[in-house]
C-alpha positions in Angstrom: 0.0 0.0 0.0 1.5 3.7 -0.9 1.0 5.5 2.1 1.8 9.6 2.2 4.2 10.8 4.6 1.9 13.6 5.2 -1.7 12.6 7.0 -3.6 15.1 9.2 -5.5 13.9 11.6 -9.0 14.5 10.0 -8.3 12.7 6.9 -7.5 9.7 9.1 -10.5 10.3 10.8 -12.1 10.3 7.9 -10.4 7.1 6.9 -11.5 5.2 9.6 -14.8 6.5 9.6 -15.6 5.2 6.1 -14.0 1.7 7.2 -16.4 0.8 9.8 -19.1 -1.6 9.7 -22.3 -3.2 11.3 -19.9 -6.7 10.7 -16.6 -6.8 12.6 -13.9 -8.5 10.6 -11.3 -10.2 11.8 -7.6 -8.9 11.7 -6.5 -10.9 9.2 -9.1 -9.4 6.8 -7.2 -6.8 5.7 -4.3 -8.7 4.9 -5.7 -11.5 3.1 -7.2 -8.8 0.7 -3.8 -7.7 0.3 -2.1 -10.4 -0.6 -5.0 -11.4 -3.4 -4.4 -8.2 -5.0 -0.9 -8.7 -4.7 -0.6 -11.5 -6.9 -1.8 -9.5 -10.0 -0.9 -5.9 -8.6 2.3 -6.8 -6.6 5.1 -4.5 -8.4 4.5 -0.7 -6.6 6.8 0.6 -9.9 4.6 -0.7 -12.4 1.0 0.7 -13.6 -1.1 -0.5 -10.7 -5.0 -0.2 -9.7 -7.3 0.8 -7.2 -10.2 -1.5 -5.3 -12.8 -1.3 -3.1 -14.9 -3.3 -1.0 -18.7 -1.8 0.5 -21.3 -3.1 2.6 -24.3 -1.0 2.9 -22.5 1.4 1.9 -19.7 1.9 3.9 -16.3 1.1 2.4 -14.3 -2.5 4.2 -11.4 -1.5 2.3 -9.8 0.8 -0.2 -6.8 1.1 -1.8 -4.1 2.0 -4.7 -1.4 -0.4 -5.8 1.6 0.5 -8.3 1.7 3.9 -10.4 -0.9 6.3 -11.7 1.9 7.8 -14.4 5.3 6.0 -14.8 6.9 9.1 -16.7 6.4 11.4 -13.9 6.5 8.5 -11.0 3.2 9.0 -9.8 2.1 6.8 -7.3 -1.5 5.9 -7.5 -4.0 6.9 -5.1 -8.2 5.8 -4.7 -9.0 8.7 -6.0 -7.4 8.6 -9.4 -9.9 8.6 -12.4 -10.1 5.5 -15.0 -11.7 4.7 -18.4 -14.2 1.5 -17.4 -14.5 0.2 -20.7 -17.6 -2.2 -21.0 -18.7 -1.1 -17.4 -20.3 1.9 -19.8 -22.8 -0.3 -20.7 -24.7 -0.5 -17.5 -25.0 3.4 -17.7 -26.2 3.0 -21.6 -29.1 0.4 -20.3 -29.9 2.4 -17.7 -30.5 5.3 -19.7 -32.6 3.2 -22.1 -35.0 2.5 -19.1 -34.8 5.7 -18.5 -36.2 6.8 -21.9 -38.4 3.8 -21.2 -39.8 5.2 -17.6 -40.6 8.9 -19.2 -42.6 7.0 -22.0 -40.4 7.9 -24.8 -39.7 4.5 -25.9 -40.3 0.6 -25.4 -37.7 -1.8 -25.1 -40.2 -3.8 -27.8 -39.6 -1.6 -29.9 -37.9 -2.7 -33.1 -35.2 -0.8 -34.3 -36.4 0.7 -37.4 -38.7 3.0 -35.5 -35.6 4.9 -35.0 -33.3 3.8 -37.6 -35.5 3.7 -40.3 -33.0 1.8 -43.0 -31.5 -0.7 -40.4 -31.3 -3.9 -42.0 -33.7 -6.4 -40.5 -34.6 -3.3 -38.5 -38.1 -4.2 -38.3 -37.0 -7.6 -36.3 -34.1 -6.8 -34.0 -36.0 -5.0 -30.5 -34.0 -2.9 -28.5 -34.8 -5.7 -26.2 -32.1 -7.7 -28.5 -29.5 -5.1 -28.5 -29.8 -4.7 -24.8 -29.1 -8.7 -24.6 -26.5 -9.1 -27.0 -28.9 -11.4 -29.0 -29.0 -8.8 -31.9 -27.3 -11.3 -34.0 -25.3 -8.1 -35.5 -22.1 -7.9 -36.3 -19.6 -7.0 -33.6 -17.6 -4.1 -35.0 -14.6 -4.8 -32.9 -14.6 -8.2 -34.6 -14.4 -6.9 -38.3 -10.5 -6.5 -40.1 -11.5 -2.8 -41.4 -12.0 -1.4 -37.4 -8.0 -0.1 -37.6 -9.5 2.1 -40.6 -11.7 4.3 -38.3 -10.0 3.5 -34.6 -8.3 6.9 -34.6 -10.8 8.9 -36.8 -13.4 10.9 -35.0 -17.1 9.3 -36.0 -21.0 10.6 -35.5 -23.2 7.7 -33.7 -25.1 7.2 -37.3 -21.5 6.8 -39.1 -20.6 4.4 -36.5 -23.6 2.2 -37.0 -23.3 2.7 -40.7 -19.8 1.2 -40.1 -21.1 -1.8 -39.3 -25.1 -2.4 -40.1 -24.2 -3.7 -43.4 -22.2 -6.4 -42.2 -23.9 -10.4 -42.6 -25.8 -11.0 -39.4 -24.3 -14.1 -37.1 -27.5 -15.4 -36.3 -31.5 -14.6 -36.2 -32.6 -12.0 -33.2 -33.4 -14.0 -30.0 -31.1 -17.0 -31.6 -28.2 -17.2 -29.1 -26.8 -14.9 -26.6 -23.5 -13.7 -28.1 -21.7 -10.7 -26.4 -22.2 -7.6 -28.7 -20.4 -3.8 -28.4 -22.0 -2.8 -31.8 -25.7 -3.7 -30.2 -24.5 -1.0 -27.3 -23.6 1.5 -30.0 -26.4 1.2 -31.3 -28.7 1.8 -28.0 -26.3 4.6 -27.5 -27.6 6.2 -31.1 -30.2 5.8 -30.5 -30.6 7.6 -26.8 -29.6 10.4 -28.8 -32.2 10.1 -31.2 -34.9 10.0 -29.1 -33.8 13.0 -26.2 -32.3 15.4 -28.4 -29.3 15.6 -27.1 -25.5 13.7 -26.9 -25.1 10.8 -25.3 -22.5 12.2 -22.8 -24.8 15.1 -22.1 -27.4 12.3 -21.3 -25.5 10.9 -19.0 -23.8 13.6 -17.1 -26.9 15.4 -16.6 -29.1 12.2 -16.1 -27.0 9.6 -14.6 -24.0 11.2 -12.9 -25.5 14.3 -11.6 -28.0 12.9 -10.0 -26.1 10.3 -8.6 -23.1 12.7 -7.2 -20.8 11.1 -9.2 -18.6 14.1 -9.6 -15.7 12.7 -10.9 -16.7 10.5 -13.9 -16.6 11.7 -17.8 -16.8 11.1 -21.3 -13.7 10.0 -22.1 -11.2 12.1 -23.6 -7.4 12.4 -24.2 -7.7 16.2 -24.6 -9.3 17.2 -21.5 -7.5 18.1 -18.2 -9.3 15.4 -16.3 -7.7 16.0 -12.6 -6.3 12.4 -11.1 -6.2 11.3 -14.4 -4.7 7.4 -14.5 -2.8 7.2 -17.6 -3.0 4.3 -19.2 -0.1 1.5 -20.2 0.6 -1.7 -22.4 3.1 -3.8 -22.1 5.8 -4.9 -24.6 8.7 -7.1 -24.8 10.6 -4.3 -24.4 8.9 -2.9 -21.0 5.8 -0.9 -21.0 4.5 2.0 -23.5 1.9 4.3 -23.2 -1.8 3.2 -24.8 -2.6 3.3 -28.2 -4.6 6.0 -29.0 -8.3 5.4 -30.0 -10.9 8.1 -31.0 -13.4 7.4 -27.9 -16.1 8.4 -30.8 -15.7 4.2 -31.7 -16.3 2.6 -28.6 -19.2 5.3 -27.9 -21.7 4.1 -25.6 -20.4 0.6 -25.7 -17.1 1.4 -23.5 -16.4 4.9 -23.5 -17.0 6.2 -20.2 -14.2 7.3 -17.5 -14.8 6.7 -13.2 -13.2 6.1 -10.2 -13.9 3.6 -7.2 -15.8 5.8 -4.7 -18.0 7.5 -7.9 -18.6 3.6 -9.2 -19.8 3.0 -5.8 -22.0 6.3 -5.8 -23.7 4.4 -8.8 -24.5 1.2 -6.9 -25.9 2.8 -4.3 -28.3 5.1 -6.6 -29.2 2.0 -8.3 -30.0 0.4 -5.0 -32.2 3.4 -3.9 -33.7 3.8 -7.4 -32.3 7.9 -7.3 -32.5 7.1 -11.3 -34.9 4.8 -12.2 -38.0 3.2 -10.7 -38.2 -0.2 -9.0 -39.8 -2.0 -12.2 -37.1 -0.4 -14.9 -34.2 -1.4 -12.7 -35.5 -5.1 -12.1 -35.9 -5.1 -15.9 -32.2 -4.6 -15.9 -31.5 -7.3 -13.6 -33.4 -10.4 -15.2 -32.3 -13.1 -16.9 -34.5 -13.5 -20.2 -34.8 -16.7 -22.6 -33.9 -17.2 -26.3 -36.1 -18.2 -28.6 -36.3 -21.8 -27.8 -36.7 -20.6 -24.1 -33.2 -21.3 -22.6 -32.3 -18.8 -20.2 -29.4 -17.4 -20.2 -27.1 -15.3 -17.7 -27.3 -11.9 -18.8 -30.0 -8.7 -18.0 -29.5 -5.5 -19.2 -25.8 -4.4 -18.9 -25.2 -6.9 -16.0 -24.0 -10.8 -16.0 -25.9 -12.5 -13.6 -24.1 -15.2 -12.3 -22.8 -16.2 -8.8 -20.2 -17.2 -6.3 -20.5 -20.0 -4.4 -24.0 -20.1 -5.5 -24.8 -16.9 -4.0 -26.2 -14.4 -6.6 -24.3 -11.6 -8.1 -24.5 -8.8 -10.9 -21.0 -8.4 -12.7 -19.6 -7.0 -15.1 -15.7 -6.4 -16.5 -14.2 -3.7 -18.9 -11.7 -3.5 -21.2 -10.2 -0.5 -23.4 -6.7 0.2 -24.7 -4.5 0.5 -21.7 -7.3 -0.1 -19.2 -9.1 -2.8 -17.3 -11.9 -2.5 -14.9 -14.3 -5.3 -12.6 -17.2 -4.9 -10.7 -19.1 -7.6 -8.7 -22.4 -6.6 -6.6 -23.9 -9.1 -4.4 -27.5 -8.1 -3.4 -28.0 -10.8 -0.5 -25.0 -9.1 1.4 -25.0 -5.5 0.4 -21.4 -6.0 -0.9 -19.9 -4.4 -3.9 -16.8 -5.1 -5.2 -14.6 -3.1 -7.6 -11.3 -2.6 -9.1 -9.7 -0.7 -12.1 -6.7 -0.8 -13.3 -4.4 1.2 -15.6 -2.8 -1.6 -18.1 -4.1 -3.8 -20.0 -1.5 -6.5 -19.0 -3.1 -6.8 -15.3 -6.7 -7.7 -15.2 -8.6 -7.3 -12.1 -11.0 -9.8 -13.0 -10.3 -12.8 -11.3 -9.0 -10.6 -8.8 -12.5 -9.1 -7.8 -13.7 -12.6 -7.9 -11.2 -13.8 -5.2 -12.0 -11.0 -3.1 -16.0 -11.2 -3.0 -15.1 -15.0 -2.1 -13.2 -14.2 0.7 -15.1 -11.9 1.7 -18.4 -13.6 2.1 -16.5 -16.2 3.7 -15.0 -13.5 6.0 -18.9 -12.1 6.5 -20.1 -16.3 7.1 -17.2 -17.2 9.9 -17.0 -13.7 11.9 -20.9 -13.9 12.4 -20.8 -17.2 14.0 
């Protein structure tokens, strides 16, 4: 952990304020946290991440591991500022729902209501793109995506990148995990409210939820504890490739940190956004066609650990990774980002929400 020399009182009050809990832990909590993050995040001079653990909202721990800029030998701190990749898609659902609660739309609806020349518009529902069983092609799948990655597209050029493409399979046919579906939702938000997608969101989503320190991505904006992001070569690490964030769009182009990503679980929990009937919408699992169910909702996986429900979800963009796990039975959410693509917190955040149910089951006895 990279501790500054320099800590006033009240900030540790502070600390240890936001660290307690209904649940005592044992003392070995803390440390058995560590060391899990430690085997992905163990070098304190390479890029690093940042995690947290909540229960009812109250943070169990919290954390930065390794560096925020290697250049300038910045260490990372919690507060530092991430892209989230695919994590952008809960906020893209959610703001579908949204559209859905004030009437505007129906997640029935089939696409070419809004896109009137969509190909097999009239038989892919938003309800499909939402599901990743669209059937359409994913556009980070197709050879000509290094064409556009660094060229600066509108929503309607970005689906017209890819709505010509051969379908994989009928709508409803199999659940196959989709960004150009998301792109698509995203388009479409803007379609139907008049305004940007990352006004949407700011003024619908993050404002509402406090969540002053997420953005539309950008590489040109001072964004203030700004994690820059890394790969890593043969030859050591280099900075990310650059990507107009005008691709990825509403399918992974959103930027957050820890405390803010909690700030959205918690207005989800306390529907601050939307109603109690769009946000269980959002956290179903729906059948195909031939009424298998399968283990997604609406921008959430919903799977388990050790057979205890969860709602997940994992990120990944050039130079960044990010993982969240919520699990409603204990109040417990679970996140970590991190600034190169060569350390994934996924597993990670798996390990952790193990050990700390199993934490939660033997200190209550």
């Amino acid at each position: 952990m990279i501790i500054k020399k320099l800590i006033t009182p009240l900030v540790l009050l502070s600390f240890l304020s936001n660290t307690t809990h209904a649940q005592t832990l044992s003392k070995g909590y803390e440390k058995k946290i560590d060391s899990i993050i430690q085997t992905e995040f163990g070098n304190k001079n390479e890029p690093g991440g940042v995690f947290l653990i909540s229960q009812n909202g109250k943070n169990l721990y919290r954390k930065a591991f390794g560096k925020a800029n290697l250049e300038l030998n910045v260490n990372m701190t919690p507060d530092n500022v991430f892209q989230i990749g695919s994590m952008t898609k809960q906020f893209t659902a959610v703001a579908i729902l949204l559209l859905e609660q004030q009437g505007k739309l129906n997640v029935n609806d089939p696409v070419s209501q809004y896109i009137k020349d969509y190909p097999n518009g009239d038989k892919i529902t938003i309800h499909h793109l939402l599901t990743h069983t669209s059937g359409i092609k994913d556009f980070t799948k197709m050879k000509s995506i290094s064409s556009i990655a660094q060229k600066e597209m509108k929503p309607e050029e970005m689906v017209n990148f890819f709505k010509n493409e051969p379908v994989d399979f009928a709508p409803g046919e199999k659940f196959d995990y989709n960004n150009s579906g998301y792109v698509v939702l995203g388009y479409i938000i803007e379609l139907v409210s008049g305004t940007s997608y990352e006004d949407f969101i700011k003024k619908n989503i993050f404002e509402k939820a406090g969540m002053n320190h997420s953005y539309y991505a950008s590489d040109r904006k001072v964004i203030p504890q700004r994690a820059y992001g890394y790969h890593k070569k043969e030859q050591g690490f280099v900075n990310k490739t650059v990507i107009s964030f005008s691709v990825p769009f509403s399918s992974g182009s959103l930027m957050s940190t820890v405390d803010d990503m909690l700030k959205w679980q918690q207005a989800l929990n306390q529907n601050l956004i939307l109603d109690l009937r769009e946000t269980q919408k959002a956290l179903h699992k729906y059948k195909l066609n031939n009424g298998e169910e399968f283990t997604y909702g609406y921008g959430w996986h919903l799977k388990d650990i050790n057979g205890i429900p969860d709602r997940e979800h994992g990120g990944s963009v050039f130079g960044f990774k990010s993982m969240g796990v919520y699990i409603p039975a204990e109040d417990v959410y679970v996140i970590g980002l991190s600034n190169c693509d060569c350390h994934s917190p996924t597993e990670v955040i798996k390990n952790i929400a193990k050990a700390t149910l199993h934490e939660m089951k033997t200190s209550s006895k």
